[in-house]
N, C-alpha and C positions, 0 to 999 in steps of 0.2 A: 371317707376312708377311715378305717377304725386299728387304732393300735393302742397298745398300753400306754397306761401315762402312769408316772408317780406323783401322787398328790402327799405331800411332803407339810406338816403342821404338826407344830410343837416338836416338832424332830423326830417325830415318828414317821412310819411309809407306810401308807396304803394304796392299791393297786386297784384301779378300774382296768376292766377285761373288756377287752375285744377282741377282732381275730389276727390280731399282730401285723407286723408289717406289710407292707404289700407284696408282691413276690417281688418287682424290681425295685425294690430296697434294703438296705442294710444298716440295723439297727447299733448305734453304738452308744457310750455313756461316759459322760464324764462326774466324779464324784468329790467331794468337796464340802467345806463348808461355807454351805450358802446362805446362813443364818450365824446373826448370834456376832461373838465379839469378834473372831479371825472370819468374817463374812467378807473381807475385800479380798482374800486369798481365793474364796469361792468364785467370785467377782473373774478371778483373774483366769482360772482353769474355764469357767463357762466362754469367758469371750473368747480366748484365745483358742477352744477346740472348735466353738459356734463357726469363726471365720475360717479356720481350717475346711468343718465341712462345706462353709459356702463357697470355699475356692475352690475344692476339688469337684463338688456338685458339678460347678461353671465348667467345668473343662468335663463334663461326662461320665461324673464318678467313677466306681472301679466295674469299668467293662458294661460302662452301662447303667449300673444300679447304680443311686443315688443313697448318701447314706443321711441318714436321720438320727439326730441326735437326744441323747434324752439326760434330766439331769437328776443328780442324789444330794438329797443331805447328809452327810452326818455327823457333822460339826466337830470333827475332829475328835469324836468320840469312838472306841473299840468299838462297843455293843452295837452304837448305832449302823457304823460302819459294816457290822456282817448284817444287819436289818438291810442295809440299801443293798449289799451287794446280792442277795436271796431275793430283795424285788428286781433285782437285776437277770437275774438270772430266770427266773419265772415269766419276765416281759421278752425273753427273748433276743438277749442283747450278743454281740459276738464277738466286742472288745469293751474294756475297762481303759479311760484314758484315764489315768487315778490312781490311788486318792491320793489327796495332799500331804497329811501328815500322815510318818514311819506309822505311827500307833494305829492309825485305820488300814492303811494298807499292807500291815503284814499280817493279821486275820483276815481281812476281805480276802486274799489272796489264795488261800486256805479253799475260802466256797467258789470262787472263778475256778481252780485248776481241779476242782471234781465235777464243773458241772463242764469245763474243755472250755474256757473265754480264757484269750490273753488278756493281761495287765501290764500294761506299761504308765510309769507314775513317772508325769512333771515334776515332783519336788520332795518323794521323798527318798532320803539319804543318810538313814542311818544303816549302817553295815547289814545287820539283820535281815533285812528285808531281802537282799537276795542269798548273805549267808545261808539263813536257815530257810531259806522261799524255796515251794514249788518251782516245778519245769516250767511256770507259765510266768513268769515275770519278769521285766527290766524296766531299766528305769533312762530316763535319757538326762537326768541331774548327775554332777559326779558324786561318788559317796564319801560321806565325811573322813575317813582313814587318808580318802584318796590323793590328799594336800602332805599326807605326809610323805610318799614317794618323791612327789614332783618336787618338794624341799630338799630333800637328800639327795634328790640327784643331780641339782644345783649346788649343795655343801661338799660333796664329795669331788666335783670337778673346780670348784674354785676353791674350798680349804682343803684341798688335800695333803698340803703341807703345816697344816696348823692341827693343834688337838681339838675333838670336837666333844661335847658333852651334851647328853640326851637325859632329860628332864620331864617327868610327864607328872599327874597330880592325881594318881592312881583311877579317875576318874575311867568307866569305860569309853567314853570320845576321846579322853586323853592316853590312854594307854594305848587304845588302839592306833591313835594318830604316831606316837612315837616308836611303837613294832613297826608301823609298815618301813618308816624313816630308817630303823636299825636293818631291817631284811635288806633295802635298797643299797643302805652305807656298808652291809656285810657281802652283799653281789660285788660290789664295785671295789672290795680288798680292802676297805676301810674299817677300823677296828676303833669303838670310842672311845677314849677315855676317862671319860664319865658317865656314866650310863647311871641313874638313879630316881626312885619316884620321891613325892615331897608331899607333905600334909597340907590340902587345902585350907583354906580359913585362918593360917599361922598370921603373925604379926611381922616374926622377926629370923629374915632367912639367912641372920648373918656369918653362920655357922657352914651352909651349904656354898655361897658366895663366896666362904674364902676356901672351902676346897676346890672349887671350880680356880679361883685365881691359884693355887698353890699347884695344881695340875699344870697349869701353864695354859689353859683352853683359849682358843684362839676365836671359837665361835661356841655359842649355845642352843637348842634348839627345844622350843619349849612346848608341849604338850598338856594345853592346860586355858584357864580363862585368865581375863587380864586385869583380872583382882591380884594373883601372885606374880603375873609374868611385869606388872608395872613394880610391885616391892622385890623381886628377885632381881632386877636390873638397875635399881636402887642401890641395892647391897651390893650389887657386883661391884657399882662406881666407886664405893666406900669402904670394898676393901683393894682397889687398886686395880679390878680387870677392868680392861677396854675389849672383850672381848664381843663379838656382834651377835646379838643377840634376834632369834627369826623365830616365827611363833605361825600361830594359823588363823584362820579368819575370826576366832574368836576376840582380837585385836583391835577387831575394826570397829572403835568406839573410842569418842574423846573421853570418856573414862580414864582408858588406858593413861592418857597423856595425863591426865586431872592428876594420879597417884603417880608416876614415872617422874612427869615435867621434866626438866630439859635432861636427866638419863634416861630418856626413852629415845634420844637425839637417833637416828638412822637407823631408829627397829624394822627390820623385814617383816614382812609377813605374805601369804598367798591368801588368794581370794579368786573366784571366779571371774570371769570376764562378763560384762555388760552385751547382752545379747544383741540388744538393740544398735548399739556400735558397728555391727559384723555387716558386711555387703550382703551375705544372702538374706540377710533381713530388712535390710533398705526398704524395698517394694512394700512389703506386709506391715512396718512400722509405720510407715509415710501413708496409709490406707486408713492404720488406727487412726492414726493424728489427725488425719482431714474432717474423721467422723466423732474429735473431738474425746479421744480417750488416749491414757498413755500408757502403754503395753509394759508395762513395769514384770518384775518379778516373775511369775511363773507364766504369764500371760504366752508368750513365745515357747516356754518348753511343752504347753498344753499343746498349741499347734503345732507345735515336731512333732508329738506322740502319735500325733490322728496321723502326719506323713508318714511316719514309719511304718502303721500298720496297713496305708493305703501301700506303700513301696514294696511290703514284703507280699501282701495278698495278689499285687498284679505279677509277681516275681513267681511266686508258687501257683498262681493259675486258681487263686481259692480263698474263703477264709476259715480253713479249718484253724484251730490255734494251737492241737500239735506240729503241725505243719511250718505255720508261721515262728513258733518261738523257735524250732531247729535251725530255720533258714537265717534269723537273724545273732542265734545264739554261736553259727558258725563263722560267725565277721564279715558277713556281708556288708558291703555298704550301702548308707542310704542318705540322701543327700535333704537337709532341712533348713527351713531357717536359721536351725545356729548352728550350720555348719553340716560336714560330709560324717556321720558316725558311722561304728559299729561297735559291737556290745560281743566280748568273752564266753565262755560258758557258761558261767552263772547269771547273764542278763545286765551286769556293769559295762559302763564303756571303755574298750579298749585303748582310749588315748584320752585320757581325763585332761579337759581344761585348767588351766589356771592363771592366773597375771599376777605379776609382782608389784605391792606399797610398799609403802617407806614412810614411817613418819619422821616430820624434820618442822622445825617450829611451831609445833602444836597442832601438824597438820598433815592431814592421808592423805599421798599422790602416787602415782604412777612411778618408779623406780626407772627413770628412761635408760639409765645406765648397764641396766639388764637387760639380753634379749628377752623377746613377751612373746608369748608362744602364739 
């Protein structure tokens, strides 16, 4: 049986030709870096779409056709990244499970949606990617901004009676994270008062600290990494605010703690949920393990992606991928290992995950005292 292969050396792609898949087959692709220093990220999209298609195979593929997988480098480089997605394309492929990093796959995405291949990316999440994306992509990670909703609409129903101050570090992950938070705390009649950005890299915030104490802020929510968010809750303690301070997964480092120490005592923060934990994934996790691998990181949203595109194509009778990205871009649901999604207009998921930390003696746990979605 003869079908394309990419033969992938030095990070380049070259294409041996054959006459492409069989007819009862369906070629798809997962892309990554499978080389090189984030090579266990590549590691992670290969197993996890590899087991996808050999679960769906077993049960008769989609309507029969068996889908065959094939894999890209491109180590999380741009250039490389439209090099794989153009062998992609040439070999005949008719989904993009991919690619890892925002930086590959907001150009790959470029040469998918002219040559009509959906892209749906396990793991990247920077706004971009479907802000300014083609009709042909989603992603089944949530996107980075998207932590800053599900905070504010937590701050808005529990400090509604306290003043609340929004803090970002002019960065674009940080400015973005703190709009979405203000748009959400401005739906729900909440008005801040303190809304301000702050100079990354400073020493000494103790200027900003006591306007936030002299405001009266009952909480803070910070937009930013936890180089400032550890000495901004320093200063708060030192100029007299107790005020609770909730930040975004940028946090989740004893770093944070190492500069905070004990005023970092009960900092919030959001953070995704562990996929692996979830019932629909029992089955598929407990499969890794027995064959001796631990389905970490992106490993579980690679094999959502390949479900989703299997759910939507037996849903539309096809896999054309105008077809497919409308059916799923109108909230369809589709039920995966981490969980029942569906994806907006732009190709985001319509009910973004996320679980609540806390750190409390030097240490990141679970906030049990919060409901966890």
């Amino acid at each position: 049986m003869n079908r394309f292969f990419l033969i992938l050396a030095s990070g380049l792609v070259a294409l041996q030709l054959g006459t492409g898949p069989a007819a009862a087959e369906i070629l798809i692709a997962t892309a990554g870096p499978m080389s090189g220093p984030n090579a266990a990220f590549g590691e992670q999209l290969k197993r996890g779409a590899q087991a996808a298609v050999d679960d769906i195979n077993s049960t008769g593929g989609i309507k029969g056709e068996r889908l065959v997988l094939q894999l890209g480098d491109d180590g999380c480089d741009p250039k490389k990244a439209v090099d794989v997605a153009t062998a992609f394309v040439a070999a005949g492929v008719k989904f993009v499970d991919g690619h890892f990093c925002s930086g590959s796959s907001i150009p790959a995405a470029k040469v998918y949606a002219a040559a009509g291949i959906l892209e749906i990316s396990p793991a990247s999440s920077n706004p971009k990617f479907t802000d300014e994306g083609p009709w042909n992509v989603l992603r089944v990670v949530n996107r980075d901004d998207a932590q800053g909703s599900f905070a504010a609409a937590y701050i808005a129903a529990r400090y509604r009676d306290k003043r609340i101050a929004l803090l970002n570090d002019k960065s674009p992950a940080g400015a973005a994270l703190v709009a979405k938070a203000r748009a959400t705390l401005t739906a729900a009649g909440v008005t801040p008062a303190i809304d301000e950005a702050y100079q990354p890299g400073g020493k000494d915030y103790g200027g900003l600290a006591q306007r936030i104490a002299d405001a009266g802020a009952g909480v803070v929510y910070i937009g930013g990494t936890y180089v400032e968010a550890g000495l901004i809750v320093r200063a708060l303690r030192a100029a007299g605010s107790e005020a609770q301070l909730i930040g975004g997964d940028s946090l989740a480092t004893d770093d944070f703690w190492n500069i905070a120490k004990e005023t970092g005592e009960g900092t919030l923060m959001t953070f995704a949920p562990d996929p692996q934990k979830l019932d629909s994934a029992r089955t598929v996790v407990q499969r890794f393990t027995d064959a001796g691998y631990n389905p970490e990181g992106a490993t579980l949203y690679a094999y959502a992606a390949v479900q989703v595109f299997v759910q939507a194509a037996e849903a539309t009778g096809g896999t054309d991928s105008q077809r497919l990205a409308e059916w799923l871009r109108a909230g369809n649901k589709v039920k995966t290992v981490v969980g029942e999604l569906s994806f907006d207009a732009k190709g985001d998921l319509r009910t973004p995950k996320f679980t609540w930390l806390r750190w409390s003696g030097g240490h990141l746990a679970p906030a049990e005292d919060i409901a966890q979605p």
